[in-house]
C-alpha positions in Angstrom: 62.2 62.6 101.4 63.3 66.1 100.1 63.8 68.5 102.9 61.1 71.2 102.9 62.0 75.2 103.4 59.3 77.0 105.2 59.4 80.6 105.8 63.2 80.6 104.4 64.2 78.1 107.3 64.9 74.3 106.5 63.3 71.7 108.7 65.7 70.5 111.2 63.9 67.3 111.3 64.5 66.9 107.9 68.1 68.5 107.1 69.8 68.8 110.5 72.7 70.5 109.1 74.4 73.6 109.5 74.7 75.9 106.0 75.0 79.1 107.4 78.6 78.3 108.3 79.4 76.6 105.2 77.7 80.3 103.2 80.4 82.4 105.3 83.3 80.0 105.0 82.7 80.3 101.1 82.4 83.8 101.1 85.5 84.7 103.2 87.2 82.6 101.1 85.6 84.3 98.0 86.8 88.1 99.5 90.4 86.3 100.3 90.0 85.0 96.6 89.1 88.9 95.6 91.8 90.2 97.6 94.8 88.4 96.7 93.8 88.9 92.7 93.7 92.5 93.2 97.0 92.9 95.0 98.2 90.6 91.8 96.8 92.9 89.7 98.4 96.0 91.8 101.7 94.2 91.3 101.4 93.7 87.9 100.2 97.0 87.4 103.5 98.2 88.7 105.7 96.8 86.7 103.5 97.6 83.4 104.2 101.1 84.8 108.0 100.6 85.1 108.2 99.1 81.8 106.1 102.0 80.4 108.3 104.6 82.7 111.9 102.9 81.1 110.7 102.8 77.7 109.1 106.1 77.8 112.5 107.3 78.9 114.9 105.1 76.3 112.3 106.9 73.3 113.5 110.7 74.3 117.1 109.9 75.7 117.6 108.1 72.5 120.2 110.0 70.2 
């Protein structure tokens, strides 16, 4: 038998589990998942910006 959602709420009877911890275990993870690829992308930033900066600098110091 299926289990039934009624009113947004599953049956107990029918699916005694637990999702709502399972939904914010997958979305912390998820923000985590966010977080660290836009600190990698800060980093990399960075050194696109040093590259930029040194080559930037070699052009009008060059003789």
């Amino acid at each position: 038998m299926e289990p039934t959602v009624e009113n947004g709420v599953r049956s107990l009877f029918l699916f005694p589990f637990d999702l709502s911890a399972t939904t914010r275990y997958t979305k912390r993870t998820m923000e985590e998942e966010n977080t660290k690829h836009k600190e990698l992308v800060r980093e990399e930033d960075k050194k696109l910006a040093k590259l930029v900066d040194i080559l930037v600098y070699k052009t009008w110091m060059a003789p």
